[in-house]
N, C-alpha and C positions, 0 to 999 in steps of 0.2 A: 116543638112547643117553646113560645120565647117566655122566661123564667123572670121576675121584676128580679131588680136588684134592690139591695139598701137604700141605695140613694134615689130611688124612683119615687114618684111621686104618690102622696099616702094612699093606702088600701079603700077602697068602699066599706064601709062599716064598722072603719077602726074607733070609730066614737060610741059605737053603741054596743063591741065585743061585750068589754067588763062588766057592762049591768046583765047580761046573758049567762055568764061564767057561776052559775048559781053552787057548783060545786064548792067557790074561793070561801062562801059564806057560809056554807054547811060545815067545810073543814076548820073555820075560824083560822084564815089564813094571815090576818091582819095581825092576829098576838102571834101567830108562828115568826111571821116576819119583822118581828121584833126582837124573835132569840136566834133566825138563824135562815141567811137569804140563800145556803147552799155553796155558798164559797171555798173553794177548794175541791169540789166533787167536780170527777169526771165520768159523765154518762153516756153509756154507749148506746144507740137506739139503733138497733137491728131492723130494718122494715124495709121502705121500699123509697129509700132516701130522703133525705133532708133538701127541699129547695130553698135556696136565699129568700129572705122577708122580714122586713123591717122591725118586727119584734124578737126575732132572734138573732141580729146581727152583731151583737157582742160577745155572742158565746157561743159559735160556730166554728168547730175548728175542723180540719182536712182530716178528710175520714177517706174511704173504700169504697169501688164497689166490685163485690165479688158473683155479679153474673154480669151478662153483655147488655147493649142499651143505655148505659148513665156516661156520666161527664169525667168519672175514671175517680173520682174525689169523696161521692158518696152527696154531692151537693144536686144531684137531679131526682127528680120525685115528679112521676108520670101520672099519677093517682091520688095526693095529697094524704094517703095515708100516716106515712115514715113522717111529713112535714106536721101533722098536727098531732103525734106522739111527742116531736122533739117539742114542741110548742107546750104541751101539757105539765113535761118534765121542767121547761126553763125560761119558756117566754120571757120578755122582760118588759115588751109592750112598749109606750111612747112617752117622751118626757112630760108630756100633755097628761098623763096618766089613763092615757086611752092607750086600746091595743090590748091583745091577749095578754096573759099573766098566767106563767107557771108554778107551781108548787117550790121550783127552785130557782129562782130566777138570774143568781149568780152563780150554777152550775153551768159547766162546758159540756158542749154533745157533739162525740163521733158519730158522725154519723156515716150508716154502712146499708149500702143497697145489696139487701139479697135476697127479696121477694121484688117479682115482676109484679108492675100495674096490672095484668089480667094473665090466666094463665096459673100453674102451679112452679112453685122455688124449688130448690133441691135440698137435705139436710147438709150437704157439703158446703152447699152456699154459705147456708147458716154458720156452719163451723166454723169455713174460712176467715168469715167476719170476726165471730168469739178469739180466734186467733193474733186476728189483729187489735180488738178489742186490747186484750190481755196484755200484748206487746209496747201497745202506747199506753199503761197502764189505768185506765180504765178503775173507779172503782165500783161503778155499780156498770150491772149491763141487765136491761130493757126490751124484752121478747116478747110483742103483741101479736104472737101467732101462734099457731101447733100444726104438727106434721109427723112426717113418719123419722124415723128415726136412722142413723149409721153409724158403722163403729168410729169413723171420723168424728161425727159431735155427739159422740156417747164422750170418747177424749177428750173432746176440748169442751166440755162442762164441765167433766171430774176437774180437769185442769184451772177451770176459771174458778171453782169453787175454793181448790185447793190453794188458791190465789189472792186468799183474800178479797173475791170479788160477790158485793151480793148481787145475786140471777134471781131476778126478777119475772113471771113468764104468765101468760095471759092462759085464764083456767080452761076458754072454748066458748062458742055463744049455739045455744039452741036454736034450731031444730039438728044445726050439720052436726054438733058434736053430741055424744049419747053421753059420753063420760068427759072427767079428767084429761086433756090431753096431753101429749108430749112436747117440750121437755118440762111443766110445769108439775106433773106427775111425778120429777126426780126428787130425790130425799136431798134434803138441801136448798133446793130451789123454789124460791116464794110462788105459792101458786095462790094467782089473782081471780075473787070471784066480784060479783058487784051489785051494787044497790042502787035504789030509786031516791027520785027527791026526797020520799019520807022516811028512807034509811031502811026500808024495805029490801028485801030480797030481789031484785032485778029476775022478771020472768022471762031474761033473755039469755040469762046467766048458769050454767052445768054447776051439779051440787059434786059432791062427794069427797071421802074421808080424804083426799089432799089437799082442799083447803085450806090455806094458812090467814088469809087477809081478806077482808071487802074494805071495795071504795067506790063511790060514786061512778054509775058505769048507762046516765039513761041524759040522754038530751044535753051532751058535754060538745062546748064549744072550744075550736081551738084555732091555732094557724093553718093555712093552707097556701096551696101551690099559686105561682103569679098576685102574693102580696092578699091574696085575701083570704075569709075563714072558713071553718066548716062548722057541722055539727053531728057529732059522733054518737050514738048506742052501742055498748058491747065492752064486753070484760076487756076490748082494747084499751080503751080510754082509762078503764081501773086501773091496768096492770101502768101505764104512766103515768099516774095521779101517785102510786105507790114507788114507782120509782122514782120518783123527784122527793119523797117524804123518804126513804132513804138518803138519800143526797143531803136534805138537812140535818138529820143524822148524823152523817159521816162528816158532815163540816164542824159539826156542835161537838160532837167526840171522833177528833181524826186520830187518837190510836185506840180508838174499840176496834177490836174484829169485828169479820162482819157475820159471824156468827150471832155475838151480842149486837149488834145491831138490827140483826132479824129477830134476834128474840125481845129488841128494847120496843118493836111494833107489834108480835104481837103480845107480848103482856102487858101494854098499855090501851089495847086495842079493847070499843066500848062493844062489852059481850049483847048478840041479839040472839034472839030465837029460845032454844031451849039454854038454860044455865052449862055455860062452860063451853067447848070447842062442839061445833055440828058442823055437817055437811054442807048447810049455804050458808052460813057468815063464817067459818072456821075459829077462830078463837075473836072475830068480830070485825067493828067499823075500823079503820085507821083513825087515832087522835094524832093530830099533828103535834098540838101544845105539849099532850102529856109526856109521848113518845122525846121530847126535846127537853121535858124539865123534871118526870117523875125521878124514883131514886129503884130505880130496879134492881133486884138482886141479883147477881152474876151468871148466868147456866148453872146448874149445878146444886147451886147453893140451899135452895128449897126443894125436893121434890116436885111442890106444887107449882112453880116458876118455868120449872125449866120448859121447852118446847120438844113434846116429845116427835121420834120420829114417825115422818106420815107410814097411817097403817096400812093405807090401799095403795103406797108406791112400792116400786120395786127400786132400789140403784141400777143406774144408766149399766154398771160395769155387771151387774147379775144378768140384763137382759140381752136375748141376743139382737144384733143388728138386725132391721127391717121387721120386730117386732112392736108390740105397741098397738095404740089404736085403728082399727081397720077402715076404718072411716076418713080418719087422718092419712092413712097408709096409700089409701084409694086418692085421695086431692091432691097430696105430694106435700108441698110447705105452700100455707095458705094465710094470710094475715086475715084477722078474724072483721071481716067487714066490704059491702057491698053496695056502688051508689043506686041510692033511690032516687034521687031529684037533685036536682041545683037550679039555682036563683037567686035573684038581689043581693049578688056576691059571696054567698054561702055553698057548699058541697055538704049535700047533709046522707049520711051514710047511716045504713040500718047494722048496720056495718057493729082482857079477861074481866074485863069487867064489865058489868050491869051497867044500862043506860043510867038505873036509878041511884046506884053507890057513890061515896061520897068521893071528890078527888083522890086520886092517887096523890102520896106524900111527894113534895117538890125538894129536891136537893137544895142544899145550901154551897 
């Protein structure tokens, strides 16, 4: 399959992505991008490669790929999946001000083929990747899939964890997934569930006591493979809307841990459903603004602040290998998402606080 490059000539619908992108304008992405474009963050997106395209071509850097079939660099994407996660996390779109546009637009993305375009990935794959994630220092890393599990990346999560890195990981999309999948299930690792344009519970999206974030996860447009876009459904699309509001994070305060940075989302995250953390928005919406400007108390420091740990996970290191979800177990490593249709340049895949409280206090 021939792959556009940067310098090819513009995409089909690169003038009409941005008024599509309805997520930029739910998140109030314009005041975000006024305190923090993600500069300095490197994010690793795990999936099924990064292909070169004109919106991401500044912040592309030589990544992996750790099963057979890619271009050895982590720069091939057979499926456009992997290409419109990285597009979600950092697009930068056109100097026209057309083009997709990501959550972090001046973050870098590894990117790392180790799910196949069709077919099921291996948890080794995955690891290999986190491994090299970790080594080119990587601060956040970006998993829009679930699968079965090994003692290889039971490892190299404790390890990426232990790394200061926040793991970010896509919570399952119904009907395939019954629960919480693996690895967003681990204590530690931000598990993404997702919402409707009305901020609604996404009825495509797995509840349960793990958890931790919702983000827009229904009719999400992104980059995609040979220069042009897609449009995405599924806690994939969340779990890189969340990983790129990490990323400004970690650029806005680059020596927070990324402990406190998981906890600076979700204590500023607007509470839905019943008061306080449930099973489908977990302790709520991601706010980008507040998460960048509120004054949060440290871990700790409140009882009532801290984030406690998820009740319905186990640790990667309690469980044994090839344990976990049976569903997941049975697919192998699957990225959460399946095309339906494509046309007029699109790949469209089926693939603590109260809304009503007053701001969170803004640091000075």
């Amino acid at each position: 399959m021939a792959i556009v490059t940067p310098a090819a000539a513009a995409p089909k619908g690169q003038d009409l992505i941005r008024g599509d992108q309805w997520h930029l304008t739910f998140l109030n992405i314009k005041k975000a991008h006024r305190i923090s474009l993600g500069s300095g963050s490197v994010v690793a997106v795990l999936d099924t490669g990064v292909a070169p395209h004109p919106d991401l071509s500044s912040n592309l850097l030589t990544g992996i790929d750790t099963i057979p079939g890619g271009s050895g660099d982590g720069h091939g994407d057979r499926d456009s999946h992997g290409t419109g996660m990285a597009g979600l996390v950092a697009a930068h779109g056109q100097r026209n001000g057309t083009g997709a546009l990501g959550i972090a637009p001046e973050a870098r993305i590894i990117p790392v083929l180790s799910s196949p375009p069709t077919g099921d990935g291996t948890p080794d794959a995955l690891a290999t990747g986190i491994d090299f994630a970790i080594k080119h220092e990587a601060n956040v890393i970006s998993i829009s899939s679930v699968g079965s599990r090994s003692a290889y990346l039971d490892q190299m999560i404790a390890r990426a964890l232990a790394s200061n890195i926040v793991v970010v990981a896509a919570a399952g999309n119904l009907p395939d997934d019954a629960r919480v999948g693996y690895p967003a299930s681990v204590a530690g690792v931000v598990a993404v569930g997702g919402v409707d344009r009305q901020g609604k519970h996404a009825s495509i999206s797995v509840s349960g006591p793990e958890i931790d974030v919702v983000a827009p996860a229904v009719d999400i447009y992104s980059t995609s493979i040979n220069g042009k876009y897609r449009k995405g459904t599924g806690t994939s699309d969340a779990t890189a809307i969340v990983a790129g509001a990490a990323a400004l994070v970690r650029s806005k305060y680059p020596y927070l841990p990324a402990a406190e940075v998981v906890h600076r989302l979700t204590a500023t995250a607007v509470d839905k459903g019943p008061p306080g953390r449930d099973d489908e928005y977990g302790y709520g919406v991601i706010d980008l603004v507040a998460a960048l400007t509120a004054d949060v108390p440290p871990l700790g420091f409140e009882s009532t602040t801290a984030t406690p740990p998820k009740t319905g996970a186990t640790s990667a290191a309690a469980q044994p290998a090839g344990g976990g979800d049976v569903g997941a177990a049975l697919r192998g490593w699957a990225t959460l998402g399946v095309i339906v249709a494509a046309g007029c340049g699109f790949l469209v895949w089926r693939r603590r606080r109260r809304a009503d409280d007053p701001p969170p206090r803004i640091s000075r």
